[in-house]
C-alpha positions in Angstrom: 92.4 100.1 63.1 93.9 101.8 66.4 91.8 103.2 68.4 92.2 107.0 68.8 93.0 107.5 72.0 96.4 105.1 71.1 97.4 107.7 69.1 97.8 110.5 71.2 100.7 112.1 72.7 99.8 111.2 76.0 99.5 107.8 75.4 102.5 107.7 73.5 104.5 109.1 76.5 102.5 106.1 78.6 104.0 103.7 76.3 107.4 105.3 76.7 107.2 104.8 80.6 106.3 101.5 80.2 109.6 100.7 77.8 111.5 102.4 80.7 110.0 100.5 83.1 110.6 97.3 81.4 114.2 97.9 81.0 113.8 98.9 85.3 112.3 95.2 85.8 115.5 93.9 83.2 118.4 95.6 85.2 117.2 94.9 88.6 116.9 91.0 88.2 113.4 91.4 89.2 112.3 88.1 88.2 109.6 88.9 85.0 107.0 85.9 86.1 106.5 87.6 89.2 106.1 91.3 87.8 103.2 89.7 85.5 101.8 88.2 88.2 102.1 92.1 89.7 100.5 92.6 86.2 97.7 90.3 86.5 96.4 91.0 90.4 95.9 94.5 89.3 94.2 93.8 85.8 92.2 91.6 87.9 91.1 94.2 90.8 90.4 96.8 87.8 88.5 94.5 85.8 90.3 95.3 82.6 89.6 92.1 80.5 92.1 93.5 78.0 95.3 93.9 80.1 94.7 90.7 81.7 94.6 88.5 78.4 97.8 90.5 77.3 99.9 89.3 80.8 98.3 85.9 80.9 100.3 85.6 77.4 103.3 87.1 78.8 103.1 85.0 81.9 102.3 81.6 79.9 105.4 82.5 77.8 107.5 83.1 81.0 106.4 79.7 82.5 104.1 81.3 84.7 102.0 78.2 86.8 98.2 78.1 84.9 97.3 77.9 88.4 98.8 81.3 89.9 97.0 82.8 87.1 93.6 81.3 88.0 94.4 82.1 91.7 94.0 85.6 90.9 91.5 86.5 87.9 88.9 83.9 90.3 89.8 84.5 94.2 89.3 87.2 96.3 92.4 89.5 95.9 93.2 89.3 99.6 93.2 85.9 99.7 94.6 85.3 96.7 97.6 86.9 97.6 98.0 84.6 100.7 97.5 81.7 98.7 99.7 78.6 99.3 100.8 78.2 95.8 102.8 81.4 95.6 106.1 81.7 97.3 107.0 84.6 100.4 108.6 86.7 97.1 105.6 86.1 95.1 103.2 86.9 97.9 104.8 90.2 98.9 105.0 91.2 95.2 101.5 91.0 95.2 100.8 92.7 98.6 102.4 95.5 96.7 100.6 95.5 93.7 97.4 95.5 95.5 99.0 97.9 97.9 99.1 100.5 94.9 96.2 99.2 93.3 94.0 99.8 95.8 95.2 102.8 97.8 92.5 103.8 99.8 92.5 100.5 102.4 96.4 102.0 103.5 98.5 98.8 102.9 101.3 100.8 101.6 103.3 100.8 104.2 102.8 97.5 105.4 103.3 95.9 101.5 106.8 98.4 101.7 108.2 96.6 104.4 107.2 93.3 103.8 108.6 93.5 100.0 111.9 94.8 101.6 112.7 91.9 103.1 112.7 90.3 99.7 113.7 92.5 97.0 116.4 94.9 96.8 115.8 98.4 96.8 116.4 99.0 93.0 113.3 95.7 92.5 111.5 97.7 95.0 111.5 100.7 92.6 110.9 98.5 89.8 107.8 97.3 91.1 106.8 100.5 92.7 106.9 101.8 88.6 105.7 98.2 87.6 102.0 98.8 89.9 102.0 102.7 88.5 102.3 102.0 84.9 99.7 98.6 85.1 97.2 100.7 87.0 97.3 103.5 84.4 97.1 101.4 81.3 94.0 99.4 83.0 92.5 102.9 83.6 92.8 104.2 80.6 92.0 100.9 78.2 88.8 100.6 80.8 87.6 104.4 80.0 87.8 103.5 76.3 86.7 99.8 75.9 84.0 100.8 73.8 87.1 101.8 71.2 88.5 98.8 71.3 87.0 97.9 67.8 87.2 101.0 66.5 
C-alpha cells in the first residue's frame, strides 16, 4: 500500500520536479553515474536508508564502481569527497552536493567555482536542481519512515 503522504498533491508536484530534472541531467550530457553519486553523498549525509538503496540500484545499473558507492555510505563525507578513487569531475560534483546538502558550513561558493571548471553552465544547473530535488525527497521520506509499511 502507498503510504499517504505519496499521495498528496505536494508530493505529486515533488515527483514532477524530479521528471523535469531528470530530463535537465539528460539534455545537458551530465553524465548520470556521477549525478547518482550526487544522489548518494546526500542520502548518505541525511541518513535516508531509503533514497540511498534506490541510487545504489540506479548507480549499479549505470556501472557505477561498488567502491565509490562504499566510499561514501562509510567515509566521512569530507573525505570521501577527496577520495583518490573519484576523478576531478566526480570530486567537484560532490563538493556540490555536499555544498547544498549541508548549507550551513558555506561551501557554496567554493563548490560553484570549482564545479565550473568542469561542467558547463547548463550541468551546473542540472546539478544545482539534481542536490535540491535529492535533499527534499531524503527530507521528506525521513519525516515519514515510520509510513514506509503502511
Amino acid at each position: 500500500m502507498t503510504p499517504a503522504y505519496r499521495t498528496t498533491p505536494q508530493y505529486k508536484s515533488l515527483v514532477s520536479m524530479l521528471k523535469t530534472v531528470r530530463a535537465g541531467i539528460r539534455d545537458s550530457g551530465l553524465d548520470r553515474g556521477t549525478a547518482e553519486l550526487m544522489n548518494l553523498l546526500s542520502s548518505s549525509i541525511n541518513g535516508c536508508e531509503e533514497c540511498w538503496a534506490t541510487h545504489a540500484r540506479e548507480a549499479r545499473k549505470l556501472g557505477v564502481d561498488e567502491q565509490k558507492m562504499q566510499i561514501l555510505q562509510y567515509m566521512e563525507p569530507k573525505a570521501a569527497i577527496r577520495h583518490e578513487s573519484f576523478s576531478a569531475d566526480e570530486q567537484a560534483a560532490l563538493l556540490l552536493a555536499y555544498a547544498f546538502t549541508v548549507p550551513a558550513e558555506g561551501l557554496l561558493p567554493e563548490a560553484f567555482q570549482e564545479a565550473a571548471q568542469h561542467f558547463s553552465a547548463e550541468q551546473l544547473t542540472a546539478m544545482e536542481w539534481l542536490a535540491i530535488s535529492i535533499n527534499s525527497f531524503n527530507r521528506i521520506t525521513i519525516a515519514h519512515e515510520d509510513d514506509a509499511d503502511a
